[in-house]
C-alpha positions as CSV (number, residue, x, y, z in Angstrom):
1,X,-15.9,-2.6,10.8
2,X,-16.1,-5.5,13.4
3,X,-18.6,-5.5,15.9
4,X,-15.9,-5.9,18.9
5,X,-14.7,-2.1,17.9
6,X,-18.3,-0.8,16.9
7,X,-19.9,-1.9,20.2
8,X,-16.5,-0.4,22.1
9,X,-16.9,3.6,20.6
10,X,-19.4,6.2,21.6
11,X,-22.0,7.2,19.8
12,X,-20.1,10.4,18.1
13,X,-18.1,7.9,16.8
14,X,-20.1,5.4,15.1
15,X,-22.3,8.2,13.4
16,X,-18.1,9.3,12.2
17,X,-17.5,5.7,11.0
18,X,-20.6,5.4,8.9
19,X,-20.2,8.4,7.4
20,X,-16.5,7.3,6.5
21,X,-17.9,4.0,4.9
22,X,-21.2,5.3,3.5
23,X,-20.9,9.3,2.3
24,X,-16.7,9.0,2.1
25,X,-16.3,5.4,0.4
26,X,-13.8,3.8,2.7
27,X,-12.9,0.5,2.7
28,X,-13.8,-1.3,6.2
29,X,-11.1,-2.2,7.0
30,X,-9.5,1.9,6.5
31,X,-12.5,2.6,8.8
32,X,-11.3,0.2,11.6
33,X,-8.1,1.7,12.0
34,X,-9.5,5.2,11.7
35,X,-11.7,4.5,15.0
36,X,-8.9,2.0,16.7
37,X,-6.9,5.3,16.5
38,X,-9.5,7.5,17.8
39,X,-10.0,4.7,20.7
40,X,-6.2,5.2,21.4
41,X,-6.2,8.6,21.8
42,X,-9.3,8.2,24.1
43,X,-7.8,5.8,26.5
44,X,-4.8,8.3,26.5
45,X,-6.6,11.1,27.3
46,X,-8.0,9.3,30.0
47,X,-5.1,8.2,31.7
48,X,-3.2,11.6,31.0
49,X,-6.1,13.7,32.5
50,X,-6.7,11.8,35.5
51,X,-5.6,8.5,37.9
52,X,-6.8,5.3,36.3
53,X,-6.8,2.2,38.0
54,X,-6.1,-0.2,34.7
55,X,-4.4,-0.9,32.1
56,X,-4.4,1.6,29.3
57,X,-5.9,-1.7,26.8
58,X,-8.7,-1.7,29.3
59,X,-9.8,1.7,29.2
60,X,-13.3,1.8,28.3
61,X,-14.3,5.0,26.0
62,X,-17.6,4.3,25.0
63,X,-18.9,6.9,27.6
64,X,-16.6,9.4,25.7
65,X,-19.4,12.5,24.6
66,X,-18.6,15.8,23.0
67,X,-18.2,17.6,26.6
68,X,-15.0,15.2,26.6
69,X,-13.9,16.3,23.0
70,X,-14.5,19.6,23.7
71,X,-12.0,20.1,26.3
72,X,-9.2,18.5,23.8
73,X,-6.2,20.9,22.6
74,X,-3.6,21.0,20.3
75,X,-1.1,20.4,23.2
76,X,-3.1,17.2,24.1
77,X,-2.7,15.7,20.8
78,X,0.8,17.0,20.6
79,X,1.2,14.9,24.3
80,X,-0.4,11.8,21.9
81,X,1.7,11.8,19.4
82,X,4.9,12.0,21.5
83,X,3.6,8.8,23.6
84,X,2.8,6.8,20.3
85,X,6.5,8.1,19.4
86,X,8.4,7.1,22.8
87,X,5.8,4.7,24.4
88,X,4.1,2.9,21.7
89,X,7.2,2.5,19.1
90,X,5.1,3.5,16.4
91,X,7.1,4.1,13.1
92,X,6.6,7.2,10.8
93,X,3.9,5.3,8.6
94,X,1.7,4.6,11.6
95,X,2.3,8.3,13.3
96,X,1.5,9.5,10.0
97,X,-2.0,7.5,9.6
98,X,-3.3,8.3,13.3
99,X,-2.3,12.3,12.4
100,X,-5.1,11.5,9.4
101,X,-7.3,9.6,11.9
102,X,-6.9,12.6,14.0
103,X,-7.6,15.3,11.3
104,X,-10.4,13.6,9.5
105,X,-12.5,12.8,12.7
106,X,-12.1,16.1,13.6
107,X,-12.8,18.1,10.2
108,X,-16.2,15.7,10.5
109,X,-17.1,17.4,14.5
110,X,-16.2,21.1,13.1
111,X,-16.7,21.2,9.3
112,X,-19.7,18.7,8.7
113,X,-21.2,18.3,11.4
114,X,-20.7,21.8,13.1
115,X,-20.3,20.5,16.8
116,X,-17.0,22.1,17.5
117,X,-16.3,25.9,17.2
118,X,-12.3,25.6,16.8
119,X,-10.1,22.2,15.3
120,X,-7.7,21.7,17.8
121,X,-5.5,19.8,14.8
122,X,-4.6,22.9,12.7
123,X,-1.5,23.3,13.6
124,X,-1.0,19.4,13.9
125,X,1.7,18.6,11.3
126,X,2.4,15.0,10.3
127,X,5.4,13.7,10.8
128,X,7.5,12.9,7.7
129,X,6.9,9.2,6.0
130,X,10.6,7.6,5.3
131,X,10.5,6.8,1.3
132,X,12.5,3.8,1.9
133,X,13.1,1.9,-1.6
134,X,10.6,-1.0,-2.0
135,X,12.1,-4.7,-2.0
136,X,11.8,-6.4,-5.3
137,X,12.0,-9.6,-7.3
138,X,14.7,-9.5,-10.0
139,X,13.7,-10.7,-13.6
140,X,15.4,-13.9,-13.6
141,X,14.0,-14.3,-9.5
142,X,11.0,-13.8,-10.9
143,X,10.8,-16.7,-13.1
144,X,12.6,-19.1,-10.9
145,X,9.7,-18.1,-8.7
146,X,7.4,-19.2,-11.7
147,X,9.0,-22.2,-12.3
148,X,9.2,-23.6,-8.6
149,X,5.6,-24.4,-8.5
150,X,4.6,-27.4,-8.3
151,X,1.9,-29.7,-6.1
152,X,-1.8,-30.7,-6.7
153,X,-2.8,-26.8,-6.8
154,X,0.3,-26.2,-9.4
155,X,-2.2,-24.2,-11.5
156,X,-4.1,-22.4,-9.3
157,X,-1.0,-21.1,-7.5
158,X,0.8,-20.5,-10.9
159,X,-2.8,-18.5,-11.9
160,X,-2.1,-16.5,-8.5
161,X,1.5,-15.7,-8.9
162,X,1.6,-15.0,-12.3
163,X,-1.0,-12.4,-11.8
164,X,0.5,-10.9,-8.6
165,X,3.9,-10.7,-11.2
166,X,2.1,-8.9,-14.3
167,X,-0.8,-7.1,-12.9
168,X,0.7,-5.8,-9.5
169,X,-2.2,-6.4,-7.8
170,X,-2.9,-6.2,-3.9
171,X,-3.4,-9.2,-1.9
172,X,-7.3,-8.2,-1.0
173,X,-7.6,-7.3,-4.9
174,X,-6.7,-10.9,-6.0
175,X,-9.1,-13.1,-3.2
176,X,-11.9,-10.7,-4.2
177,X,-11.6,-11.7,-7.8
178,X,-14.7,-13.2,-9.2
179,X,-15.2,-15.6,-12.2
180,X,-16.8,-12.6,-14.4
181,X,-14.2,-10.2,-13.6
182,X,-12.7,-12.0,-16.3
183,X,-13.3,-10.1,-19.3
184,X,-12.3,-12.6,-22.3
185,X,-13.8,-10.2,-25.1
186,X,-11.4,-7.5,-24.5
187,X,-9.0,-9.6,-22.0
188,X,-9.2,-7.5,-19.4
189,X,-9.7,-8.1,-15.3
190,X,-12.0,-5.7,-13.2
191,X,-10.4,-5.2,-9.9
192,X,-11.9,-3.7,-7.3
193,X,-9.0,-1.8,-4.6
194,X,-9.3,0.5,-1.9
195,X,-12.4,2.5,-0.8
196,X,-14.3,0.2,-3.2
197,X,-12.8,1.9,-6.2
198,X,-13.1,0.0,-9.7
199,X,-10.6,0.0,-12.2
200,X,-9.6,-2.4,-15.6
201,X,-6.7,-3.7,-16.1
202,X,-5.3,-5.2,-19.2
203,X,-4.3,-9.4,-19.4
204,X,-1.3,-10.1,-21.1
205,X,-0.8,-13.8,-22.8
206,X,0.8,-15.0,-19.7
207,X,-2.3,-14.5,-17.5
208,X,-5.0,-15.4,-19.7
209,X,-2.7,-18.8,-20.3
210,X,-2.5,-19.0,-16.4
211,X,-6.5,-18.5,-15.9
212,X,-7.8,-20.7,-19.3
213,X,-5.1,-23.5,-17.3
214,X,-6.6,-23.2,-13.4
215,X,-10.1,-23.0,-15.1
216,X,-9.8,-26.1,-16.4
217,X,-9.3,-28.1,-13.4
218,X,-11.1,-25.8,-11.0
219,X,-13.6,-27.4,-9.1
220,X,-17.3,-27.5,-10.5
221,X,-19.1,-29.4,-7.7
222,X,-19.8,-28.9,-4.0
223,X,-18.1,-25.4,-4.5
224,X,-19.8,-23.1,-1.8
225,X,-18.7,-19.8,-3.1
226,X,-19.5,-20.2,-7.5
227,X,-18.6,-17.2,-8.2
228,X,-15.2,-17.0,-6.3
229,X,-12.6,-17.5,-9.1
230,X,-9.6,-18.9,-6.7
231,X,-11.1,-21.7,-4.5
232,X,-9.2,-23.5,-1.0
233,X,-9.3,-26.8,-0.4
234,X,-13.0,-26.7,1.4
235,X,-14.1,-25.1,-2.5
236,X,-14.8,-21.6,-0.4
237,X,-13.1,-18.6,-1.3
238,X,-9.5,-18.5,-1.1
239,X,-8.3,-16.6,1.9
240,X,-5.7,-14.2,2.5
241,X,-3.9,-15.9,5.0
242,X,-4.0,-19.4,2.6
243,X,-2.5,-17.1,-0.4
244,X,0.3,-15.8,1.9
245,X,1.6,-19.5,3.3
246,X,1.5,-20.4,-0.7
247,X,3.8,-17.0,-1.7
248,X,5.9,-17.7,1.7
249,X,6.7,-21.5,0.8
250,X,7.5,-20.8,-2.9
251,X,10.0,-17.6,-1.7
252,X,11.6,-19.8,0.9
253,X,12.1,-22.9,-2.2
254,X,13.5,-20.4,-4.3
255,X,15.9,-19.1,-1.0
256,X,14.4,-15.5,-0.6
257,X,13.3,-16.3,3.4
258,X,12.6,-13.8,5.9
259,X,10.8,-10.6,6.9
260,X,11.8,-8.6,3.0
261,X,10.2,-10.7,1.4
262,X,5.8,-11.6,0.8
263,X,2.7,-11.1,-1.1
264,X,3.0,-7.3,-1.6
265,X,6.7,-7.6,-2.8
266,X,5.1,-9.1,-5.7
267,X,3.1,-5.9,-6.1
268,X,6.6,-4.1,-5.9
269,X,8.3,-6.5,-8.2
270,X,5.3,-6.3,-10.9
271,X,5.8,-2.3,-10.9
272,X,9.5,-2.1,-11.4
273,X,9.8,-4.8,-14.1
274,X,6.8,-2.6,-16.1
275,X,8.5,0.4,-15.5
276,X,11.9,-0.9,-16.0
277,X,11.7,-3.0,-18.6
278,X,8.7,-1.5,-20.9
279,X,9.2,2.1,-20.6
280,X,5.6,2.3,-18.7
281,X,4.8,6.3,-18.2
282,X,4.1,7.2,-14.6
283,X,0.6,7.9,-14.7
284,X,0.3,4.7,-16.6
285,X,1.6,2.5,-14.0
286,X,-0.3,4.2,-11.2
287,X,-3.6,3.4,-13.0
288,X,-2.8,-0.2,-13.3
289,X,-1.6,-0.3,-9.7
290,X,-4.8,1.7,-8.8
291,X,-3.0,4.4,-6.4
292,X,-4.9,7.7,-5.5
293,X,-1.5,9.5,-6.2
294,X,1.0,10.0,-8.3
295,X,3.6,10.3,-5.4
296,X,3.2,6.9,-4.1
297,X,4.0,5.8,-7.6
298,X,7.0,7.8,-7.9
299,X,9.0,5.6,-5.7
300,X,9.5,3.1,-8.1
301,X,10.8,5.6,-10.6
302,X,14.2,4.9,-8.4
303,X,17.1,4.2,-10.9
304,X,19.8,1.5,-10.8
305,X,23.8,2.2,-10.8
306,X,23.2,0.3,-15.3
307,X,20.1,2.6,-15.4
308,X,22.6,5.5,-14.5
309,X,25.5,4.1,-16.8
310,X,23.0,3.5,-20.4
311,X,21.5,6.9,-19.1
312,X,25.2,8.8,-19.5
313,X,25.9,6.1,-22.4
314,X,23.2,7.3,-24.5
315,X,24.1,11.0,-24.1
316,X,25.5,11.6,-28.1
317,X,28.1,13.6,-26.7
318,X,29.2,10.7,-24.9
319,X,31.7,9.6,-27.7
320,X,33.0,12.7,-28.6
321,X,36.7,13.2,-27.7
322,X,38.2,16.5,-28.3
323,X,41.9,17.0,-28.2
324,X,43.4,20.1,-25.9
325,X,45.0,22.4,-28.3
326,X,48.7,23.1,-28.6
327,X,50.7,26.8,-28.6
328,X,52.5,27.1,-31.8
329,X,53.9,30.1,-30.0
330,X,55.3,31.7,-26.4
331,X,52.7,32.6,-24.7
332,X,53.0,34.5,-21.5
333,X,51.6,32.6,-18.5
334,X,50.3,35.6,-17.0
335,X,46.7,36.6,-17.0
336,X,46.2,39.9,-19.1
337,X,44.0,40.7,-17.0
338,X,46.1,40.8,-14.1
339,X,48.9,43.4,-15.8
């Protein structure tokens, strides 16, 4: 967590965030937004409860103590979510993650740390995240993406996309790689994702090609981060921002500009090519794409409209045509069971 937000929450709320990165495994970054969330409601509160004189963003809540939790309902957080609704624009995904931020800090007052009698977020239901399809690479986009790179770093920025293509990995997962991450015995990658979670995933031919190539003309002197496998210009770390520009300028050569298009499409694009084109089980792909559930992997188990048509296709009654029978004889019309 950066210092700016540390240094801004009370003390009930830095003992929260420590416990979040130290007893609950969070990533930093997770634990930011849990307590800018918490600082949110706070400066709300504040200004809901009684006149201020600034700016909501200038609010100060570090002098917020549990007398000041304590008087928070279940109507006041109903009030909060309404103005990040109406006020703030806020879409479903981020009303969804400050309900969490909401529930989790206080299941830690009440459950863990028994400073609360009642949780005032019970009955707080969070609202309903949109499933919206994810945007996606075709095949053949794919590897014009491939083949558009070009420039001195040509091989480390093929090493990069190729891996964002085949392993689906996240933008934070592929600038933390290190060199022995690279497993060459059993070519595999360790990848470390969210909440510092570890998992292996396997290197096709592709990827190992792409790697053995970058490796080769990597830099070996005056580099300030050895064991960083992708390297910037200054031979430090490649950063996330550096990756993105790259990913941006080889979509835009290729013509896929604008805001449906970036790094984590890749992610996308690697999932549904494995699970389109190699028959990947679910729980498969949501090991290699290191999700916590099985429902966020679901959504790329959508289907396209030749998906649909092979599906009917390859039903075996699909090419059986049966004839409607003729009467040899007069039969009445009517129903027998109407006489």
């Amino acid at each position: 967590m950066s210092f700016s937000i540390r240094d801004e929450m009370p003390d009930i709320v830095q003992q929260y965030a420590m416990y979040l990165r130290n007893i609950k495994g969070l990533s930093a970054k997770t634990v930011n937004e849990y307590c800018m969330d918490l600082r949110t409601l706070f400066r709300f509160l504040k200004s809901h409860w009684g006149p201020i004189d600034c700016p909501l963003e200038e609010i100060k809540v570090n002098d917020v103590d549990m007398e000041f939790i304590r008087k928070i309902k279940t109507y006041d957080l109903f009030e909060f979510m309404n103005f990040v609704a109406d006020e703030r624009n806020n879409m479903s995904s981020t009303r969804q993650r400050k309900s969490s931020s909401l529930k989790s800090f206080f299941k830690y007052l009440t459950v863990h740390e028994g400073l609360l009698e009642e949780n005032p977020t019970e009955k707080l239901t969070p609202p309903k995240k949109k499933k919206a399809l994810p945007h996606f690479l075709s095949l053949e986009q794919s590897i014009e993406l491939l083949q558009a790179v070009d420039g001195p770093d040509q091989e480390r920025d093929l090493c990069i996309l190729t891996l964002f293509l085949n392993c689906g990995m996240r933008l934070s997962e592929l600038v933390s790689i290190n060199i022995t991450d690279v497993l060459y015995n059993n070519s595999t990658l360790r990848i470390l994702g969210k909440g510092n979670k570890e998992r292996i995933v396997y290197l096709n031919q592709a990827c190992l090609d792409a790697i053995e190539n970058y490796l080769a003309v990597r830099p070996k002197d005056g580099v300030i981060d050895r064991n960083a496998l992708f390297l910037s210009k200054r031979k430090t770390r490649i950063s996330p921002k550096t990756v993105q520009f790259m990913v941006k300028k080889y979509l835009d050569k290729i013509g896929l500009s604008g805001p449906g298009y970036s790094v984590h499409k890749l992610r996308h694009t690697a999932a549904t090519l494995m699970y389109r084109y190699g028959n990947v089980d679910i729980r498969v792909l949501q090991d290699i794409l290191g999700h916590a559930n099985l429902g966020t992997t679901e959504i790329y188990t959508h289907t396209s409209s030749s998906q649909m048509e092979r599906a009917l296709n390859a039903n075996p009654l699909a090419q059986i045509k049966v004839e409607p029978k003729t009467s040899n004889s007069q039969e009445s019309e009517t129903d027998p069971k109407e006489e």
